[in-house]
MARDREN-395398 format. One line per field, with one value per atom (N, C-alpha, C, O, CB): chain; x, z negated, y; residue in one letter; atom name. Coordinates in steps of 0.1 Angstrom, whole numbers, plus 5000, padded with zeros to 4 digits. Glycine has a CB too. Example, Ala and Ser with C-alpha at 12.3 -4.5 7.8 and 13.67 -1.06 7.14 Angstrom:
! residues 2
chain c(A,A,A,A,A,A,A,A,A,A)
c1 c(5132,5123,5132,5142,5113,5128,5137,5129,5134,5141)
c3 c(4922,4922,4922,4915,4910,4929,4929,4921,4920,4943)
c2 c(4943,4955,4967,4967,4955,4978,4989,5000,5011,4994)
resn c(A,A,A,A,A,S,S,S,S,S)
name c(N,CA,C,O,CB,N,CA,C,O,CB)
***
This chain:
! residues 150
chain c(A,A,A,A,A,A,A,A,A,A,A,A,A,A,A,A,A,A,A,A,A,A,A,A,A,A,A,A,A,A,A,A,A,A,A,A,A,A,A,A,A,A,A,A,A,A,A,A,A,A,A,A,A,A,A,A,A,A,A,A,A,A,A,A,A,A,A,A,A,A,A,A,A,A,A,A,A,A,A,A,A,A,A,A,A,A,A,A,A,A,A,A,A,A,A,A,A,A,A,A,A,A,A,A,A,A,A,A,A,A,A,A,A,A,A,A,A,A,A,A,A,A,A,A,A,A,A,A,A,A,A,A,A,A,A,A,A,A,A,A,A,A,A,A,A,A,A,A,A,A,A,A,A,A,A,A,A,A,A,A,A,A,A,A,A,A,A,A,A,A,A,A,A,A,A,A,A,A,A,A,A,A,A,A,A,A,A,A,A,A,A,A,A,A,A,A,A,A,A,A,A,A,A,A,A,A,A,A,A,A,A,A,A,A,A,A,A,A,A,A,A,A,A,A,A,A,A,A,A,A,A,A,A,A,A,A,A,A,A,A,A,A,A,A,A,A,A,A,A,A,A,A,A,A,A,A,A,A,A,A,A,A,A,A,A,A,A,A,A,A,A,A,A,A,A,A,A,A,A,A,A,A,A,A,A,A,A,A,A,A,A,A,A,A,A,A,A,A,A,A,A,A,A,A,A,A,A,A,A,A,A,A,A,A,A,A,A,A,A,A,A,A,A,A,A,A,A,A,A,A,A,A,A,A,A,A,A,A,A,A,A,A,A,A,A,A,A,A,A,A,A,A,A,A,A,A,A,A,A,A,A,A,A,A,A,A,A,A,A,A,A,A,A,A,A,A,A,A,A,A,A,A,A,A,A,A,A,A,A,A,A,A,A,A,A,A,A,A,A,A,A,A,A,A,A,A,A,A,A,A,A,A,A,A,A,A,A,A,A,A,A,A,A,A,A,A,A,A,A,A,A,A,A,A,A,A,A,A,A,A,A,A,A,A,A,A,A,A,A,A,A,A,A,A,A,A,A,A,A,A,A,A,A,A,A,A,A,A,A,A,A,A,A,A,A,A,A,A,A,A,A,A,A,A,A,A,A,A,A,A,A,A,A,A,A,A,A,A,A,A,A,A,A,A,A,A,A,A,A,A,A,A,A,A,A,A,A,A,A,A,A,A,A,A,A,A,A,A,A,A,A,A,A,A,A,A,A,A,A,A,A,A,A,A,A,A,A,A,A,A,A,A,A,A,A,A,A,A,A,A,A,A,A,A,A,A,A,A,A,A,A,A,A,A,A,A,A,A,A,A,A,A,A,A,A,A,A,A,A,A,A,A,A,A,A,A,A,A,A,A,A,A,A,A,A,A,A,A,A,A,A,A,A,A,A,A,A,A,A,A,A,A,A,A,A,A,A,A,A,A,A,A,A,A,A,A,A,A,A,A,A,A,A,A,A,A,A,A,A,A,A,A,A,A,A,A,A,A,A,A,A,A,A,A,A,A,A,A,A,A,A,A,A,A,A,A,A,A,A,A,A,A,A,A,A,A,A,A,A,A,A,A,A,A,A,A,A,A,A,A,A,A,A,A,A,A,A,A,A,A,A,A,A,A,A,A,A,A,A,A,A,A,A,A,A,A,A,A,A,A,A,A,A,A,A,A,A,A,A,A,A,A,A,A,A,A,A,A,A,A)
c1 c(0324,0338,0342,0352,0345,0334,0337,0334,0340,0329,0325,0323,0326,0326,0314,0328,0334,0350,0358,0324,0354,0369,0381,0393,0366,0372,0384,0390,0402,0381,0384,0392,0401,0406,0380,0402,0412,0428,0440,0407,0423,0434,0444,0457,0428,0436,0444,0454,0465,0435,0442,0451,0460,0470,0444,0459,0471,0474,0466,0469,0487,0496,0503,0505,0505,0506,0517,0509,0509,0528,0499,0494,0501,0498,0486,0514,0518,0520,0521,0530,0521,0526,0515,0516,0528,0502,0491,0489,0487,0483,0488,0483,0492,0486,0482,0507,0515,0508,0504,0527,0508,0506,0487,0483,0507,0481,0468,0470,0467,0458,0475,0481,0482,0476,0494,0493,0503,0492,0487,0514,0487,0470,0465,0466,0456,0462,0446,0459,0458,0434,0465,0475,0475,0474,0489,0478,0481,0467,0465,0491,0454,0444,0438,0431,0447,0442,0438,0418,0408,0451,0420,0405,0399,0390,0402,0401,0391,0392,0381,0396,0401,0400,0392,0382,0415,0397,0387,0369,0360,0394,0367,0352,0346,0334,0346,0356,0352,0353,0351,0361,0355,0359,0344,0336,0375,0346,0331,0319,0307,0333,0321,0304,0299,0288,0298,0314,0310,0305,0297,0323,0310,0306,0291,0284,0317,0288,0277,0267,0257,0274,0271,0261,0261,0250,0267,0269,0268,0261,0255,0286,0262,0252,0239,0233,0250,0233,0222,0214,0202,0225,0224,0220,0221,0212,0203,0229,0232,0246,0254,0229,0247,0260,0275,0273,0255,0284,0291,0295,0298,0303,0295,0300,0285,0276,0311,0283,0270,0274,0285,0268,0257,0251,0248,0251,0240,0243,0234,0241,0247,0219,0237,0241,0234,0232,0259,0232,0224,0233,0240,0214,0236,0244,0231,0220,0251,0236,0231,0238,0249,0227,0237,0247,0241,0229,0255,0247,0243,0248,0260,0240,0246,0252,0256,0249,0242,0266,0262,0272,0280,0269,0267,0277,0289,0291,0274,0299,0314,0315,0305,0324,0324,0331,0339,0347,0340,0339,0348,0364,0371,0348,0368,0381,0383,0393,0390,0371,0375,0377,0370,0359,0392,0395,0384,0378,0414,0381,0377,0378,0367,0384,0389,0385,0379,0373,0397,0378,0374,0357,0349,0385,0355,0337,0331,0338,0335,0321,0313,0299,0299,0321,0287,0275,0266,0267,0274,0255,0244,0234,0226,0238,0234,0221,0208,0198,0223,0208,0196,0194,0182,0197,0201,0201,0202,0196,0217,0207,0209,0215,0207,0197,0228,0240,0249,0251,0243,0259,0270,0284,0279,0266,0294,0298,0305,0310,0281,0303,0310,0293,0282,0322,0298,0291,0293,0303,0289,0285,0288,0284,0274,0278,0292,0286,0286,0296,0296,0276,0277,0274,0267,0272,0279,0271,0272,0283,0274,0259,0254,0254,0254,0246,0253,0243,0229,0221,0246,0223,0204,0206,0199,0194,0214,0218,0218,0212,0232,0224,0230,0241,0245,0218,0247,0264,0272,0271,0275,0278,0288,0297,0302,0299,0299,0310,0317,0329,0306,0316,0327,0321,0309,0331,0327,0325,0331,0344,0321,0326,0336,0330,0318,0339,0337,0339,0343,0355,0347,0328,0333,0331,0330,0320,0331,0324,0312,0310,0329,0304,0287,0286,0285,0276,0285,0282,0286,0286,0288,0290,0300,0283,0274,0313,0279,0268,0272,0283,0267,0258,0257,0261,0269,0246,0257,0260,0277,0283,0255,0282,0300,0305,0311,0312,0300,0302,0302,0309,0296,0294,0288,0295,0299,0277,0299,0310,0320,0324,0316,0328,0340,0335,0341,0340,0325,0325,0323,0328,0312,0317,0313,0329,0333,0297,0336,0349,0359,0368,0356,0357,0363,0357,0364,0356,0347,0340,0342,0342,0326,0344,0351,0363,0366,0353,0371,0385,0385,0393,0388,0379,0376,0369,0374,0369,0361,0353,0359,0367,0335,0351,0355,0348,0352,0356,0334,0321,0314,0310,0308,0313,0307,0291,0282,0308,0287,0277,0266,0269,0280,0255,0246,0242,0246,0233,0235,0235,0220,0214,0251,0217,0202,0201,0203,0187,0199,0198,0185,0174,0196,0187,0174,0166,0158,0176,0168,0160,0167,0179,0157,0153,0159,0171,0173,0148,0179,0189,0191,0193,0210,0189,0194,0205,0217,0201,0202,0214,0214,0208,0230,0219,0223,0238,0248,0222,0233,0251,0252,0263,0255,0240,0240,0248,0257,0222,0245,0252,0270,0277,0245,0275,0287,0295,0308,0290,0285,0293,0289,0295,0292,0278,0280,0289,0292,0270,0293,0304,0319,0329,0304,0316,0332,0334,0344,0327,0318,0318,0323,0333,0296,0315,0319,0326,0326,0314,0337,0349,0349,0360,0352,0336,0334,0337,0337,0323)
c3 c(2036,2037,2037,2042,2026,2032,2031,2041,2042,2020,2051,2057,2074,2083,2052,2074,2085,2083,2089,2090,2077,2077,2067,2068,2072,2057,2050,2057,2054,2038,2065,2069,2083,2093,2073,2079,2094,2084,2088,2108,2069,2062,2065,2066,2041,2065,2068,2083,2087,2066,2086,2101,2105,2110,2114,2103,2102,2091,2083,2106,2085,2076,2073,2061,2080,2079,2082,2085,2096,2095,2073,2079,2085,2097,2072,2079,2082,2097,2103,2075,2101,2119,2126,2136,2121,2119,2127,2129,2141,2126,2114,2116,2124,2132,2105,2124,2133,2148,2153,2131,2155,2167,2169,2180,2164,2156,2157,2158,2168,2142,2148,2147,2163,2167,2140,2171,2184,2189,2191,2189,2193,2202,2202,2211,2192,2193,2190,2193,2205,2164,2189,2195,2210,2218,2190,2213,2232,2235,2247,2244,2227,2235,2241,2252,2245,2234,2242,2238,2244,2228,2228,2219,2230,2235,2199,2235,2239,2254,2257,2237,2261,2274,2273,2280,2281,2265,2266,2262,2268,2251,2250,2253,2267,2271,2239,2273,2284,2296,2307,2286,2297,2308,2307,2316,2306,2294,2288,2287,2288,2269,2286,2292,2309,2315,2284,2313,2329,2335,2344,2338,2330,2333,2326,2332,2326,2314,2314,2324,2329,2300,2326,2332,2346,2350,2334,2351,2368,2368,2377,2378,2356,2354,2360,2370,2337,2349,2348,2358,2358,2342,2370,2384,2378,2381,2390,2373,2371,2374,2377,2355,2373,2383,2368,2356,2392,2372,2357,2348,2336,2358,2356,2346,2341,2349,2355,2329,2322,2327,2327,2305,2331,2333,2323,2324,2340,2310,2302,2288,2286,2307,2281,2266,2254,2254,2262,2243,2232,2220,2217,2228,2214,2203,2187,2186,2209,2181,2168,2156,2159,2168,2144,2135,2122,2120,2132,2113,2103,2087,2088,2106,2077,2065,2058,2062,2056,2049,2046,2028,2025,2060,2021,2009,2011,2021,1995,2002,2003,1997,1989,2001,1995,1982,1972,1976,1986,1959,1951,1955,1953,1936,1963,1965,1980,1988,1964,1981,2000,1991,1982,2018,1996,1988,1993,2003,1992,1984,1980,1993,1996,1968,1999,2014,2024,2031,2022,2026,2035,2032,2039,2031,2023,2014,2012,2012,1997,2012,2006,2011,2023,2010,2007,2004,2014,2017,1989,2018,2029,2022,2016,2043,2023,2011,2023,2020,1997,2031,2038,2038,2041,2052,2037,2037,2019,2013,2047,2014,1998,2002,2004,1987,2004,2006,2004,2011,2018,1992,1990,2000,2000,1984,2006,2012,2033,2034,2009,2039,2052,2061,2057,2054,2072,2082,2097,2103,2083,2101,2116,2125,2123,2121,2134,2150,2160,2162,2156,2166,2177,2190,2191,2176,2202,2214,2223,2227,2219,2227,2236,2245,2248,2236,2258,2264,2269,2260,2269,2279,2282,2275,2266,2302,2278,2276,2260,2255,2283,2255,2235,2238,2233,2219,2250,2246,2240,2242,2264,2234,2226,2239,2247,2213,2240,2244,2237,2240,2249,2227,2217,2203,2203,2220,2191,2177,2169,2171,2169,2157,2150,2131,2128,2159,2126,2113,2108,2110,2110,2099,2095,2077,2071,2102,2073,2057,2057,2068,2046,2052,2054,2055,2066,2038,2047,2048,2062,2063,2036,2071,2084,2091,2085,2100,2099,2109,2118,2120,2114,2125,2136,2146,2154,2139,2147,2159,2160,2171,2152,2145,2149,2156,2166,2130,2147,2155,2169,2175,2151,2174,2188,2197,2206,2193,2191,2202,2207,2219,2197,2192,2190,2201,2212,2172,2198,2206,2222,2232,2200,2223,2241,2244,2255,2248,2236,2243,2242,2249,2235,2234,2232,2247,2252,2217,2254,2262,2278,2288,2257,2275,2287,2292,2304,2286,2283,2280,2288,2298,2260,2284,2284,2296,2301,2273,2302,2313,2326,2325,2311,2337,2350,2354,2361,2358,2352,2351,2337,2330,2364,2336,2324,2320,2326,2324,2312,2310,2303,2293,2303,2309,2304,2288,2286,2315,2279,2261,2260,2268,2246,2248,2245,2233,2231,2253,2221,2207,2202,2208,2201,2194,2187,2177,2172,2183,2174,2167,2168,2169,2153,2165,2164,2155,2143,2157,2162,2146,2152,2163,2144,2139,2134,2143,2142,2116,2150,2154,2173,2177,2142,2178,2195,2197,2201,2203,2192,2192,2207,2213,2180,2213,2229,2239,2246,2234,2241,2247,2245,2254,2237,2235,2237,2235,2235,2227,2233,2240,2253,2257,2232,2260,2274,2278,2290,2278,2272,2276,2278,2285,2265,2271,2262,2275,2279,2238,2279,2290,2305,2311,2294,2307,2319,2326,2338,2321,2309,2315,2317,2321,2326,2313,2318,2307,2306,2323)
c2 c(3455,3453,3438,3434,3461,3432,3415,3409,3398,3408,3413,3407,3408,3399,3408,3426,3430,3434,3427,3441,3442,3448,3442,3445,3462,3432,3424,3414,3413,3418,3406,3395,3401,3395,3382,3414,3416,3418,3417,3438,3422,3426,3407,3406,3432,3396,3386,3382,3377,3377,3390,3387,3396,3391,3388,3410,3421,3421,3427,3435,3414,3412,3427,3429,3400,3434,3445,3456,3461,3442,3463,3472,3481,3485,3477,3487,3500,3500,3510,3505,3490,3483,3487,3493,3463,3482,3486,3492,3495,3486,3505,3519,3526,3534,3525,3527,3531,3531,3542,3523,3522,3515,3524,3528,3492,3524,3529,3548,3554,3523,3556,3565,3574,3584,3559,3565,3565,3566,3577,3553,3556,3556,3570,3580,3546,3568,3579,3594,3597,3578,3599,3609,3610,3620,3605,3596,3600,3600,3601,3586,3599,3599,3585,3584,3607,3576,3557,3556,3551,3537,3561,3556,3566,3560,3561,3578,3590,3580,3575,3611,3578,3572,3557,3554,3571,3552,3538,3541,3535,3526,3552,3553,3562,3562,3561,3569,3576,3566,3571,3588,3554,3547,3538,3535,3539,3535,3525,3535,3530,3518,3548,3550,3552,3552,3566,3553,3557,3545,3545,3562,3533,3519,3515,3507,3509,3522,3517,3527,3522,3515,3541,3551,3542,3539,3569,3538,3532,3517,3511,3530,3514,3500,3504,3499,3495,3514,3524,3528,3529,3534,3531,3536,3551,3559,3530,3554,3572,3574,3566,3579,3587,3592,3592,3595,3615,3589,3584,3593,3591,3576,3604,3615,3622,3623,3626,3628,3633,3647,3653,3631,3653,3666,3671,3683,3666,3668,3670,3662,3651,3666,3673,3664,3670,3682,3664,3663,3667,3671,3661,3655,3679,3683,3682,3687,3701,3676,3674,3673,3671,3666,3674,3670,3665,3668,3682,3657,3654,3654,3658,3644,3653,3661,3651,3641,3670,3646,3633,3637,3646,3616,3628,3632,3629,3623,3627,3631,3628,3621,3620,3636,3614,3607,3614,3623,3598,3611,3620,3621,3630,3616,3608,3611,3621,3621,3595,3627,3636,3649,3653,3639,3653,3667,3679,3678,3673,3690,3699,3709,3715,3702,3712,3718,3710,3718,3722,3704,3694,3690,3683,3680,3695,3696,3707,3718,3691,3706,3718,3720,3717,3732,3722,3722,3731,3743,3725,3718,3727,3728,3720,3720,3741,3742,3744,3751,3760,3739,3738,3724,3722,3744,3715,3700,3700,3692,3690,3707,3703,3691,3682,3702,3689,3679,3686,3696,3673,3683,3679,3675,3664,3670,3674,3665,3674,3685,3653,3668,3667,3668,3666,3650,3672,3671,3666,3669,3681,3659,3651,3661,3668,3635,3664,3668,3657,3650,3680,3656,3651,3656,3666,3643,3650,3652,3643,3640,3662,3636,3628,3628,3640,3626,3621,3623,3618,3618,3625,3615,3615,3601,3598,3615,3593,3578,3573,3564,3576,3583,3584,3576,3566,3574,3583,3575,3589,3601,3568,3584,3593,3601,3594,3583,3615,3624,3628,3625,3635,3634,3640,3639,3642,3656,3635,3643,3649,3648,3638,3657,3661,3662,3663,3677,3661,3661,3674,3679,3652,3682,3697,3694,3683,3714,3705,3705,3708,3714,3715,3707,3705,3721,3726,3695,3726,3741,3752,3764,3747,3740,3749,3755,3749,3734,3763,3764,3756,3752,3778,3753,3745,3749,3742,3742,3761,3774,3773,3770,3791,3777,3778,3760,3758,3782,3749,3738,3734,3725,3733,3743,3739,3742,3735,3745,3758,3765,3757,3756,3775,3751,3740,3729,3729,3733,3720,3708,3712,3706,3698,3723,3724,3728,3727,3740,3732,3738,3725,3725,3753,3717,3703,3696,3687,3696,3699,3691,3695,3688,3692,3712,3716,3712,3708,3727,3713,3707,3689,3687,3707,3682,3670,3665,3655,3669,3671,3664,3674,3682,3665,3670,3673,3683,3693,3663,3682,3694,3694,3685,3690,3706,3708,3704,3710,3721,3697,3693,3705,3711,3682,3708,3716,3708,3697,3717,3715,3708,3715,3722,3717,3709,3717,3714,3702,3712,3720,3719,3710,3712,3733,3703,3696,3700,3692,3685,3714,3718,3736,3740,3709,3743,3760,3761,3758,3771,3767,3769,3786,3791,3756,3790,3807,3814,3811,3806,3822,3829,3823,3813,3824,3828,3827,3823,3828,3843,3808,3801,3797,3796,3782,3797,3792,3804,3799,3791,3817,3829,3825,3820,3845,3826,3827,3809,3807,3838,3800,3787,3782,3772,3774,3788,3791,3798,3797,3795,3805,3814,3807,3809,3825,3800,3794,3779,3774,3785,3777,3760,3769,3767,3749,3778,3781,3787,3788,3783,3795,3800,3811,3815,3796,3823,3837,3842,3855,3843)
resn c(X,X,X,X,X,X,X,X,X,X,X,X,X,X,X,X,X,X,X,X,X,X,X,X,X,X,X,X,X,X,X,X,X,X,X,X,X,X,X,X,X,X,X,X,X,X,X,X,X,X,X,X,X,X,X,X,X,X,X,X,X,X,X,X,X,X,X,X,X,X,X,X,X,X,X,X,X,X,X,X,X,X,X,X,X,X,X,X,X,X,X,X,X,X,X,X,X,X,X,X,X,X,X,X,X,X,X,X,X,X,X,X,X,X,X,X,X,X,X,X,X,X,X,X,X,X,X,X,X,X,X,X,X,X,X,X,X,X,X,X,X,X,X,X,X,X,X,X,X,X,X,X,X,X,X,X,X,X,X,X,X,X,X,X,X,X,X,X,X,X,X,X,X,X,X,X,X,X,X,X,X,X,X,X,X,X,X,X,X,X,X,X,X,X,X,X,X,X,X,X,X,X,X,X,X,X,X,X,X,X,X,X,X,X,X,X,X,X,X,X,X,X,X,X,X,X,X,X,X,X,X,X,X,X,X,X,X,X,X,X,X,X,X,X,X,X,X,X,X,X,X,X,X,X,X,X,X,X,X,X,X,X,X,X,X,X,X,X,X,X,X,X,X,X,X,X,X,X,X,X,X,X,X,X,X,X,X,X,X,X,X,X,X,X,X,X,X,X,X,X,X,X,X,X,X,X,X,X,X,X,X,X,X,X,X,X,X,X,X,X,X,X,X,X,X,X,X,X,X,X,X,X,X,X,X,X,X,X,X,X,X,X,X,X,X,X,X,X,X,X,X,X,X,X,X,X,X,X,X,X,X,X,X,X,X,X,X,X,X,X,X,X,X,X,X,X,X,X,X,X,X,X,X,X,X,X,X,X,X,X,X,X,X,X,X,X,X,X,X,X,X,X,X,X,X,X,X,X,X,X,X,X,X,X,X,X,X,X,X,X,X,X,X,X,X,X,X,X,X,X,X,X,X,X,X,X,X,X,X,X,X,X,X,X,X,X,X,X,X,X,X,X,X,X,X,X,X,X,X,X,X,X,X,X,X,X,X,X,X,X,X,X,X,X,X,X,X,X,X,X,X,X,X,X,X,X,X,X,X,X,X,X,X,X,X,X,X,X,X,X,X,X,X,X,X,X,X,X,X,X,X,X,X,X,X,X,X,X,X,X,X,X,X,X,X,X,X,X,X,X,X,X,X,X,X,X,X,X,X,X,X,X,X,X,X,X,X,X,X,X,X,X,X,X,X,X,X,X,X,X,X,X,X,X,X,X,X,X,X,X,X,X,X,X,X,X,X,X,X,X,X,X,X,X,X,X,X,X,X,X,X,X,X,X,X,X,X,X,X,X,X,X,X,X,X,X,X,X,X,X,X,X,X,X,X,X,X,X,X,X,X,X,X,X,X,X,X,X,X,X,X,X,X,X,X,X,X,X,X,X,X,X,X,X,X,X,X,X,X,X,X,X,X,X,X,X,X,X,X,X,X,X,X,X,X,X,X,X,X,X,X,X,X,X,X,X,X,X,X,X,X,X,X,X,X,X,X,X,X,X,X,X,X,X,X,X,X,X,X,X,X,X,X,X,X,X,X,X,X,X,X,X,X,X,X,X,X,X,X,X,X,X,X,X,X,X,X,X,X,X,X,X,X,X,X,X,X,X,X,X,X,X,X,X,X,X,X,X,X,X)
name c(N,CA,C,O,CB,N,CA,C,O,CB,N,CA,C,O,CB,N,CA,C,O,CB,N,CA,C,O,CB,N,CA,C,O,CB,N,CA,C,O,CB,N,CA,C,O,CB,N,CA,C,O,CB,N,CA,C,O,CB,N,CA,C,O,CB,N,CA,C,O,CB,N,CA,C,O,CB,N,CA,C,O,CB,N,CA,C,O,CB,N,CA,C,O,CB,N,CA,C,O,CB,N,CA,C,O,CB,N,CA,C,O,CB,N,CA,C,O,CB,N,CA,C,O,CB,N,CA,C,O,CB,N,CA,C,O,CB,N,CA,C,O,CB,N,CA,C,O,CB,N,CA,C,O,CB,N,CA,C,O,CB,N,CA,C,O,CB,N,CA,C,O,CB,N,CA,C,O,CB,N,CA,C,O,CB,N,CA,C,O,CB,N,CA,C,O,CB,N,CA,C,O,CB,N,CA,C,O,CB,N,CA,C,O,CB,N,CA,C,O,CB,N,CA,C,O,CB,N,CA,C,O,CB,N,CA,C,O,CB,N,CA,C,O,CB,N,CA,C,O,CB,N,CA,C,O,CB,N,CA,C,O,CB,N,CA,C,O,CB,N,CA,C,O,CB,N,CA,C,O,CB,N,CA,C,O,CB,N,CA,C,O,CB,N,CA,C,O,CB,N,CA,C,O,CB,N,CA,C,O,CB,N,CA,C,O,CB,N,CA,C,O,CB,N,CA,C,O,CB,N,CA,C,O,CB,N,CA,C,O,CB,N,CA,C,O,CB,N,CA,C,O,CB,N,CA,C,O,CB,N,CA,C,O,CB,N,CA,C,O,CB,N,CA,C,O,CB,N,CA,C,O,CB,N,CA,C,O,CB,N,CA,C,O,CB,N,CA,C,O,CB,N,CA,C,O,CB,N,CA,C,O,CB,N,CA,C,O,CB,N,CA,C,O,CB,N,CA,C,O,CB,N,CA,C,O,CB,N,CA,C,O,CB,N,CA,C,O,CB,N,CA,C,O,CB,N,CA,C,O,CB,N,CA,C,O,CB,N,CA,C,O,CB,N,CA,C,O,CB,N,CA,C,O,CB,N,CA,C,O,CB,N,CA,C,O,CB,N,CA,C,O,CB,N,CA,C,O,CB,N,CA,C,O,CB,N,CA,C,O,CB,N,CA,C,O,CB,N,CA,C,O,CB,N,CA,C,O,CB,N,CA,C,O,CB,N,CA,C,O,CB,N,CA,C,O,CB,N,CA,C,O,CB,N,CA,C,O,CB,N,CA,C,O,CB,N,CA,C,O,CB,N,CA,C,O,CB,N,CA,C,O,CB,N,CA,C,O,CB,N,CA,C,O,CB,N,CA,C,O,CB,N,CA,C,O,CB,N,CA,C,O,CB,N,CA,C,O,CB,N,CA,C,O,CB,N,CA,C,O,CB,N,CA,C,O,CB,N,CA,C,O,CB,N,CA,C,O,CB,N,CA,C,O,CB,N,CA,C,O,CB,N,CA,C,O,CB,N,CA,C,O,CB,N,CA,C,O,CB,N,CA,C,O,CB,N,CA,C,O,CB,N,CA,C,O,CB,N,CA,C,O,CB,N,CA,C,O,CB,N,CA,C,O,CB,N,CA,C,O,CB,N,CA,C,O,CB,N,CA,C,O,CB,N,CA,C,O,CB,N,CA,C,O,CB,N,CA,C,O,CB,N,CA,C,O,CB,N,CA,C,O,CB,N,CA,C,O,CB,N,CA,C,O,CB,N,CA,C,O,CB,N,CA,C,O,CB,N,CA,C,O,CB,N,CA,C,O,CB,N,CA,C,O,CB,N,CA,C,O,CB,N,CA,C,O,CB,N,CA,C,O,CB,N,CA,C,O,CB,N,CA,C,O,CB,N,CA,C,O,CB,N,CA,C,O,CB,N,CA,C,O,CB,N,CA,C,O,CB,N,CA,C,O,CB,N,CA,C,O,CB,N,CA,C,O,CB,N,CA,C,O,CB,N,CA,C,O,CB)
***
């Protein structure tokens, strides 16, 4: 924090101004268009086509802090973590498409459904996904279902 995020507290004097102005943003969607604009630019750098075919869904467990309220938490007992869970999804590149923030104990499977339908929503063709490891249950059948609309 000292070294990266405190010295902005000097320069934005007026947080509530900021966060307002940050708030507004992220609502109309500025943050999701500026990383979608910045990976299509880096994909065509690449010599690949800008929009992603393919994407990797993964997630990770991480502890909470005591001050993240009590819904918002709760325990993977397959990770034995405490705490929240990352979803992500990639693509071939590891540029970020979408994430999401569950309580650790959520399934991967119910996550997935969520992000590929976040992703349908979101892109122009649907990107094919492939899991990084077995996970329990046939979360793939019905969020294929959920991308392609049937």
């Amino acid at each position: 924090m000292r070294q990266n995020g405190g010295h902005y507290l000097r320069i934005f004097r007026l947080f509530k101004t900021v966060f307002c102005f940050f708030s507004r943003w992220a609502r109309a969607g500025v943050f999701n268009r500026i990383r979608d604009e910045l990976r299509r630019a880096i994909r065509l750098r690449a010599g690949r086509c800008p929009n992603p075919v393919a994407g990797i869904i993964d997630s990770q467990s991480v502890r909470a802090a005591a001050s993240v309220t009590g819904r918002s938490r709760s325990y993977d007992a397959g990770k034995k973590v405490g705490g929240r869970k990352r979803h992500l999804v990639v693509d071939t590149l590891g540029l970020l498409m979408t994430v999401m923030v569950t309580p650790a104990g959520q399934p991967d499977r119910d996550a997935a459904r969520e992000l590929l339908a976040r992703l349908r929503c979101c892109t122009r063709r649907s990107p094919s996904s492939g899991a990084t490891a077995p996970t329990p249950g046939r979360w793939w059948s019905p969020a294929f279902r959920i991308i392609r609309g049937s």
